[in-house]
FISEDO-337593 format. One line per field, with one value per residue (C-alpha): x, y, z. Coordinates in steps of 0.05 Angstrom, whole numbers, plus 5000, padded with zeros to 4 digits. Example, Ala and Ser with C-alpha at 12.3 -4.5 7.8 and 13.67 -1.06 7.14 Angstrom:
BEGIN
east: c(5246;5273)
north: c(4910;4979)
up: c(5156;5143)
# end
This chain:
BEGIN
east: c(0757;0750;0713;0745;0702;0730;0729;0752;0762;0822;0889;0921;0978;0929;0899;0919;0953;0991;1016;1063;1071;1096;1047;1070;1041;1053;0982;0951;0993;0964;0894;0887;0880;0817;0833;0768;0779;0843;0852;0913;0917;0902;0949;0888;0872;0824;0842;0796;0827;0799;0820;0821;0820;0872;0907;0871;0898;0840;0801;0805;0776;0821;0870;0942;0971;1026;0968;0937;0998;1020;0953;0960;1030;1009;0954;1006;1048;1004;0969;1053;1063;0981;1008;1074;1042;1083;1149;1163;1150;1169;1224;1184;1231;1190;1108;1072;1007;0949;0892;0823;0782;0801;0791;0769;0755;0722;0727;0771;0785;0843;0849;0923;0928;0995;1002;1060;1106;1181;1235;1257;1217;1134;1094;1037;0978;0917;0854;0829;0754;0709;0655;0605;0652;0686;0755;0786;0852;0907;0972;1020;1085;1152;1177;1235;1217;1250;1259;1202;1216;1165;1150;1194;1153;1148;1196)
north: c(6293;6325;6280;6279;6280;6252;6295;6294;6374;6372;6363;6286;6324;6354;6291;6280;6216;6255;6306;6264;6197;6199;6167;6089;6018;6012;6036;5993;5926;5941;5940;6017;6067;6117;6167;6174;6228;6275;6301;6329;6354;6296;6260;6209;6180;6132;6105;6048;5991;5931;5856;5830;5747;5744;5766;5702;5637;5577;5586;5652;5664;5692;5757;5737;5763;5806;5850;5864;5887;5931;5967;5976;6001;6043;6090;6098;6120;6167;6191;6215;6252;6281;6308;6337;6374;6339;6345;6268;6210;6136;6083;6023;6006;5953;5936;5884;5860;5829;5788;5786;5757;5729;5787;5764;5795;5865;5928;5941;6015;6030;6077;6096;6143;6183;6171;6210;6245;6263;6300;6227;6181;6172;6109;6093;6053;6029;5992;5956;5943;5888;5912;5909;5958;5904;5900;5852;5863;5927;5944;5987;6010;6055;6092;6133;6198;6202;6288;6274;6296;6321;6274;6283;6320;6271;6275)
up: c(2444;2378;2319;2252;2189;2132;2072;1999;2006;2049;2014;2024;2069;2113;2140;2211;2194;2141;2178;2212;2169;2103;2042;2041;2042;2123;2141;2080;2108;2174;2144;2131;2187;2198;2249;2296;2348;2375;2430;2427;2505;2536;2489;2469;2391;2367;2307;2266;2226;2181;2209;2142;2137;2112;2184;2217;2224;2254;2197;2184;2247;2301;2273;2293;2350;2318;2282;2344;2375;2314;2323;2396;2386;2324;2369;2425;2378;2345;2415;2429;2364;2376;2445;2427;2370;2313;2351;2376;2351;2401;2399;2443;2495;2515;2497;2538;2515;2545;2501;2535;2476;2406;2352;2278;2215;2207;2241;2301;2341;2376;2430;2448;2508;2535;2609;2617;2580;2607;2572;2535;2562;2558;2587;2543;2540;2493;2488;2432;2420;2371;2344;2396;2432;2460;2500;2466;2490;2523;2520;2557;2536;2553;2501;2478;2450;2384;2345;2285;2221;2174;2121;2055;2003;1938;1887)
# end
């Protein structure tokens, strides 16, 4: 799997999450997203976000469950447009997810894998781990591959 080191060097579209995602508040709602490691042949991503409290309900202590789910989804996403080199993105057909242990505030990684990837259809999973490198909980997913389109250039 091949490390990424974040540099101020690199132009903002040649990030890998800009490569394929337009610039807009999505990643910032989801409590930002720091891509870890590619590896674009085995079709597997790890990808860091911040639980922030104000995800949590019980006190601010456990991230709601929707978050959790929109990370999972995110990397599986991202591992499928990682292993078609740019070319697909995913429509979730259908995502089931499984909670092991509560996740609260601070830093979470992601790791979405492709299991297999047909002509229109891919089956996906991820992982998600606590600090402590903790599974916390998984997710699996079938997906439609969907023609991605390079992100508009700004007016």
């Amino acid at each position: 799997m091949t490390p990424i080191t974040p540099t101020t060097a690199a132009p903002a579209s040649d990030t890998p999450l800009n490569r394929y995602l337009p610039p807009g508040p999505m990643l910032d709602t989801l409590g930002g997203a720091q891509v870890l490691s590619i590896d674009p042949g085995a079709g597997v991503v790890r990808v860091a976000f911040t639980a922030r409290p104000e995800f949590c309900h019980t006190n601010g202590t456990i991230v709601q469950g929707g978050f959790v789910t929109a990370w999972l989804d995110f990397a599986m996403a991202f591992a499928t447009m990682n292993r078609t080199g740019g070319a697909s993105n995913v429509a979730t057909l259908e995502i089931k997810v499984s909670f092991f242990e509560r996740v609260g505030p601070g830093q979470v990684v992601v790791e979405g894998r492709v299991r297999r990837l047909g002509k229109r259809v891919a089956f996906l999973e991820a992982s998600l781990f606590t600090e402590g490198d903790r599974l916390a909980a998984t997710a699996t997913s079938t997906a439609m591959l969907v023609p991605l389109q390079p992100p508009a250039a700004p007016a």
